[in-house]
C-alpha positions as CSV (number, residue, x, y, z in Angstrom):
1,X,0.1,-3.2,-13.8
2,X,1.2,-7.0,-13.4
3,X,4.5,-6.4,-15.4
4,X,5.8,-3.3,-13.2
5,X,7.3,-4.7,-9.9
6,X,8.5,-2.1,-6.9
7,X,11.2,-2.4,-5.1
8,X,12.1,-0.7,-2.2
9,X,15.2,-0.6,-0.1
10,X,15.0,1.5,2.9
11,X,17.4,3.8,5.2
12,X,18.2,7.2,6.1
13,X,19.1,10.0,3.6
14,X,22.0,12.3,4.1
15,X,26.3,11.8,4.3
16,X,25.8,11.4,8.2
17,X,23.9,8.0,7.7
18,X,25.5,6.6,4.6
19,X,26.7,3.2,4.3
20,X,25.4,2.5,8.1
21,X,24.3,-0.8,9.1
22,X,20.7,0.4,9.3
23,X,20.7,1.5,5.6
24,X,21.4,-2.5,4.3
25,X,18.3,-1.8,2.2
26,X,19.4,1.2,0.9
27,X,22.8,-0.7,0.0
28,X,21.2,-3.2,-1.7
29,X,18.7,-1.6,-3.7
30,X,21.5,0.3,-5.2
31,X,23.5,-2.5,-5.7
32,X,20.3,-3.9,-7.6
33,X,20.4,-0.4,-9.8
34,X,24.0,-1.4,-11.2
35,X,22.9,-5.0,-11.8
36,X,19.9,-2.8,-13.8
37,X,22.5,-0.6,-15.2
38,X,20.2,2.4,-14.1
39,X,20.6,5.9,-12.6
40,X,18.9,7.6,-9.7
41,X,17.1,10.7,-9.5
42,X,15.5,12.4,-6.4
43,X,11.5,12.8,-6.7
44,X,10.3,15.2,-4.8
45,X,6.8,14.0,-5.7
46,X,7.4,10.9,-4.0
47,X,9.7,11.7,-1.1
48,X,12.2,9.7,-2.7
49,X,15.0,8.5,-4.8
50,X,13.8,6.7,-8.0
51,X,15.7,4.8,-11.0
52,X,13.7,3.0,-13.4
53,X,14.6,-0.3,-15.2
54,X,13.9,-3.3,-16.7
55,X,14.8,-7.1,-16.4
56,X,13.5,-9.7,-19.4
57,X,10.7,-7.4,-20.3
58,X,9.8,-6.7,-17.2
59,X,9.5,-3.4,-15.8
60,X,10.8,-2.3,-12.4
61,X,11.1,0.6,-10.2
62,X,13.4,1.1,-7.4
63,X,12.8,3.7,-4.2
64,X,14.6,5.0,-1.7
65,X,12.5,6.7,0.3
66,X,14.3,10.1,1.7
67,X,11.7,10.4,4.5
68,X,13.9,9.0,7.1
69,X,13.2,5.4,8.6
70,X,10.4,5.8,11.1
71,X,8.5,7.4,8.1
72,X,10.0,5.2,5.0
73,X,5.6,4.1,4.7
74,X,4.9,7.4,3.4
75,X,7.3,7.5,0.1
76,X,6.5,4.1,-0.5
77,X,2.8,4.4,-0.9
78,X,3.1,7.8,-2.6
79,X,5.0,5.4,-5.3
80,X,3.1,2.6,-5.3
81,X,-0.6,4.8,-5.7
82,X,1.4,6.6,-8.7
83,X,2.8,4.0,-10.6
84,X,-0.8,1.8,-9.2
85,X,2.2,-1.3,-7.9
86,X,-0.1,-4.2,-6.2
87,X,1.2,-5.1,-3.1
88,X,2.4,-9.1,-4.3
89,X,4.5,-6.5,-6.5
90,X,6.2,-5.0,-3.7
91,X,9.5,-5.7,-1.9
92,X,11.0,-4.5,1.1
93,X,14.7,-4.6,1.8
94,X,15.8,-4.1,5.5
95,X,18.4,-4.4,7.8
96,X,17.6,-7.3,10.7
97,X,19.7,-7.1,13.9
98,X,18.3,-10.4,14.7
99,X,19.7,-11.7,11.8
100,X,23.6,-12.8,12.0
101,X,26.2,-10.4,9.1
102,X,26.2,-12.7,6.8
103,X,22.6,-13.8,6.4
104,X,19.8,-13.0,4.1
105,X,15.9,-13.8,4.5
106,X,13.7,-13.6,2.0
107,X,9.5,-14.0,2.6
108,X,6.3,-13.3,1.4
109,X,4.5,-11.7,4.0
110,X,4.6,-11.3,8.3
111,X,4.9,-8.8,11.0
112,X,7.6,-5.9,10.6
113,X,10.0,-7.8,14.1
114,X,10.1,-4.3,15.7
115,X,11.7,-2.8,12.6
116,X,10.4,1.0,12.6
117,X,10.5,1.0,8.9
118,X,8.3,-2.4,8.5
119,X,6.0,-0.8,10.6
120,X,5.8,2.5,8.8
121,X,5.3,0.6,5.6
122,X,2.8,-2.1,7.0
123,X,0.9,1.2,8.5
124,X,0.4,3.2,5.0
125,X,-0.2,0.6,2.9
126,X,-2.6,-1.6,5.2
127,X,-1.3,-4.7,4.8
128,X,1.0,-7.4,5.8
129,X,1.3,-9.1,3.0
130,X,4.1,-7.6,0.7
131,X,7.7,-9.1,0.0
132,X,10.3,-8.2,2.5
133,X,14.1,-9.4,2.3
134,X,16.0,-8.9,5.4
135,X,19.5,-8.6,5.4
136,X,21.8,-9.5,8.5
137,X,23.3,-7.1,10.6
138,X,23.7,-8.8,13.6
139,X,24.2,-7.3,17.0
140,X,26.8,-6.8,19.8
141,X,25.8,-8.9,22.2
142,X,22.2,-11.4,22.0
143,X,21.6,-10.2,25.7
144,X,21.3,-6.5,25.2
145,X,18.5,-4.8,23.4
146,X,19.5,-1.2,23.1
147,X,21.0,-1.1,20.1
148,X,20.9,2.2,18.6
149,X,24.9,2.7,18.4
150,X,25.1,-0.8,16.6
151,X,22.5,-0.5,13.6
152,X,23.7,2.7,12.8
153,X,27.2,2.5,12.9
154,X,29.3,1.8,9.6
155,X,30.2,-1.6,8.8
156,X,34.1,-1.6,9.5
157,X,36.6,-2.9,7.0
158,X,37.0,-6.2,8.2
159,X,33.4,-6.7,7.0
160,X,33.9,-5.3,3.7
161,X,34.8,-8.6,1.9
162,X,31.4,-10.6,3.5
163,X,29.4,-7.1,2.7
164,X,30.1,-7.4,-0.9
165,X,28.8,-11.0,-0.8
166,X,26.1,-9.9,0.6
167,X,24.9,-7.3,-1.4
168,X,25.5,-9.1,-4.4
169,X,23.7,-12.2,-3.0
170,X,20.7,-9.5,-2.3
171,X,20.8,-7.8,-5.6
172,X,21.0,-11.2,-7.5
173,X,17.9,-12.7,-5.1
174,X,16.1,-9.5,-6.1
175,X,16.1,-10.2,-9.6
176,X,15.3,-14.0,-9.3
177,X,12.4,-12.7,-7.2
178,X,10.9,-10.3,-10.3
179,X,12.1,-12.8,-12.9
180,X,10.9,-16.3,-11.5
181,X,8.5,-15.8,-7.9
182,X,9.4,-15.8,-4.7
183,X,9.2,-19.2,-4.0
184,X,12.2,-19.5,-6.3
185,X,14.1,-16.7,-4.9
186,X,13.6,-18.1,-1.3
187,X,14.8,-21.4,-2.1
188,X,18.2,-20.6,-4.0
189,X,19.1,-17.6,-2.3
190,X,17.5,-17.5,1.5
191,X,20.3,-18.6,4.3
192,X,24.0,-18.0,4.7
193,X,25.9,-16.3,2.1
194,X,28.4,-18.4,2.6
195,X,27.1,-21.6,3.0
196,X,28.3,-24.4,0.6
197,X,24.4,-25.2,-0.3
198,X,23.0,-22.4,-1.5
199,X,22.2,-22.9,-4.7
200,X,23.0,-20.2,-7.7
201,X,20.3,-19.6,-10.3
C-alpha cells in the first residue's frame, strides 16, 4: 500500500533489557508512538508489539519485534507480509556502537555493520535496500571490540539530558522521513544532536 509506512525499532523484550543501550530503537520507536499519540499492544501473530497511527493522512505502523535481537528479521517480515509494507516503506531504528552518544544516522539502504539485528532483518526480508536510522551509542574504548557489557548496559543519568535530545531528534526525523522522503530527513536531521547546524523542519 504506498500510503502505509512501517517502522520498526528494535531491542530485547523483557524488564532485564529495558532502557539498555542496545534497545535505542526500541526507545525511539516509542518515543515516535507519543509523538503519534498511539498505544501499543502485543501481537502474538506477529511476534511483536504493534501501535497503529497516522501522520497527515498517512498511515503508519510501528513494531517492536519481541523475538529478541539476533531474531528481530522474523517479526518484521511477519508484519510487513501482513500489512503487504514494500521495503522503500520500511525503517529500521538501531543502536550503533560505532556511532558517538549523541549522534544520529539516517540512510536509505547498506550493509547491517555487524549489527545482529540488521542482519536478521536483511536475512528475512532479502534485501539491503530498506531505511535504517542508527542512533549513537558509542563505546568504551575505540580499541576494544568486545563489547557486550557496553551495548547492554543502561544509559546512566548523566546521559539522561543528551538521551532525551536524542530520542526526540529520532522521533521527529522519523516523521519527516514518512511525511517528506528521506532525502529530507537526512539532510535536517542526520549528524550531531547538538550541533548548531542542524536544521529543524
Amino acid at each position: 500500500m504506498d500510503n502505509l509506512f512501517l517502522i520498526v525499532g528494535l531491542g530485547n523484550p523483557g524488564r532485564e533489557y529495558a532502557g539498555t543501550r542496545h534497545n535505542a530503537g526500541f526507545l525511539a520507536v516509542e518515543r515516535f508512538a507519543v509523538h503519534l499519540g498511539v498505544g501499543w499492544k502485543l501481537e502474538d501473530k506477529f511476534q511483536a508489539r504493534i501501535a497503529r497511527g497516522e501522520l497527515e493522512g498517512r498511515k503508519i505502523v510501528l513494531c517492536q519485534p519481541q523475538t529478541f535481537m539476533n531474531s528481530s528479521g522474523t517479526a518484521v517480515v511477519k508484519t510487513a507480509d501482513y500489512f503487504k509494507i514494500p521495503l522503500n516503506q520500511l525503517l529500521v531504528s538501531v543502536d550503533d556502537a560505532d556511532l558517538p552518544f549523541g549522534e544520529i544516522r539516517l540512510r536509505p539502504s547498506g550493509s547491517s555493520g555487524g549489527h545482529h539485528g540488521l542482519d536478521s532483518v536483511q536475512s528475512h526480508v532479502g534485501s539491503k535496500e530498506y531505511t535504517r536510522q542508527r542512533i549513537g551509542i558509542g563505546r568504551t574504548a575505540p580499541d576494544v571490540r568486545d563489547i557486550h557489557g557496553h551495548v547492554l548496559g543502561r544509559f546512566g543519568d548523566q546521559d539522561r539530558s543528551l538521551l532525551e535530545k536524542v530520542l526526540e531528534r529520532a522521533a521527529s526525523q522519523m516523521a519527516c522521513c514518512v511525511e517528506h522522503g528521506i532525502s529530507r530527513a537526512m539532510n535536517n536531521f542526520n549528524g550531531v544532536v547538538d550541533a548548531p547546524n542542524i536544521k529543524e523542519s
